[in-house]
C-alpha positions in Angstrom: 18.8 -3.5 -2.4 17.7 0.4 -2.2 16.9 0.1 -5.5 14.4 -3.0 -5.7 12.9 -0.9 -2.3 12.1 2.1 -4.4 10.8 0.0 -7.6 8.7 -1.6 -5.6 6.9 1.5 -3.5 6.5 3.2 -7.2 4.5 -0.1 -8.3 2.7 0.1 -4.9 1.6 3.2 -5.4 0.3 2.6 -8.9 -1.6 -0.2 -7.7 -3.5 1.7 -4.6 -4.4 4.4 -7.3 -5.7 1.3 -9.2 -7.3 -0.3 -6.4 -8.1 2.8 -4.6 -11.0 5.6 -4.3 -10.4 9.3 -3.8 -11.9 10.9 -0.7 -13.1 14.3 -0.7 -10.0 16.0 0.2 -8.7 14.1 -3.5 -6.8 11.4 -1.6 -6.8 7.9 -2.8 -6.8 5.3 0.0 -7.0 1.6 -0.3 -8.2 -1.4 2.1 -5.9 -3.4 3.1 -7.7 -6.3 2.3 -8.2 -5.5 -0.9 -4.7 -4.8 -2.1 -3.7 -8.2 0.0 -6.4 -9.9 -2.4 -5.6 -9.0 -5.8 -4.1 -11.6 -8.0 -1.5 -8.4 -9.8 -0.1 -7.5 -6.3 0.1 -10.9 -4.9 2.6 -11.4 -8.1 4.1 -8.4 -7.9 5.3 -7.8 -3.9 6.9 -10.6 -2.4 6.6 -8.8 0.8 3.6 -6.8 0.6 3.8 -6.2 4.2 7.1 -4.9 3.8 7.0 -2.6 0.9 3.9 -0.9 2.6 6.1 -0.2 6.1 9.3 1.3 3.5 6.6 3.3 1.4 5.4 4.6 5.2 9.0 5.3 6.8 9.3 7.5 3.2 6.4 9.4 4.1 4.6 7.9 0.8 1.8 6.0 2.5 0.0 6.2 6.0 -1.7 3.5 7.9 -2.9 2.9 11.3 -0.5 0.4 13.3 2.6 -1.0 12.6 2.9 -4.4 11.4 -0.8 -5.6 9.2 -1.9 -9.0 9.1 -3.9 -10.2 6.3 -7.9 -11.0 7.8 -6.6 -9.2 11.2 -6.2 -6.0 9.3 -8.4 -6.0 6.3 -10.2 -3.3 6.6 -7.2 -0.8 7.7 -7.1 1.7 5.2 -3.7 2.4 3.5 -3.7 6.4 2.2 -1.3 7.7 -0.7 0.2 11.1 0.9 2.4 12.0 -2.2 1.0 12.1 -5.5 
């Protein structure tokens, strides 16, 4: 449901703050690798894959590619464009 979609890209986000650094320009970004690693969002997001392509169709998040594959893709980096 829409609504599960949208709970889920709000806990995202609060994890790639968590997980995340800030860049000069006061972005936070996130490795893919590392937000596929931790133990919290490996509970949390069923799909992790998933969520991130929703929370980037919304314009909430920005990654290179389409589709990322854990190992393949770890070091893509995932950006929070809203704050």
């Amino acid at each position: 449901t829409t609504m599960n979609v949208e709970h889920e890209i709000s806990l995202l986000v609060e994890e790639i703050r968590r997980l995340g650094t800030k860049n000069a320009d006061g972005q936070v970004s996130v490795k893919f690798g590392v937000l596929f690693a931790d133990e919290k969002c490996a509970n949390l997001f069923e799909a992790l894959v998933g969520t991130l392509k929703a929370a980037k169709r919304r314009k909430i998040v920005t990654y290179q590619g389409e589709l990322l594959l854990q190992g393949v893709h770890d070091n893509v980096d995932i950006m929070l464009l809203q704050d």
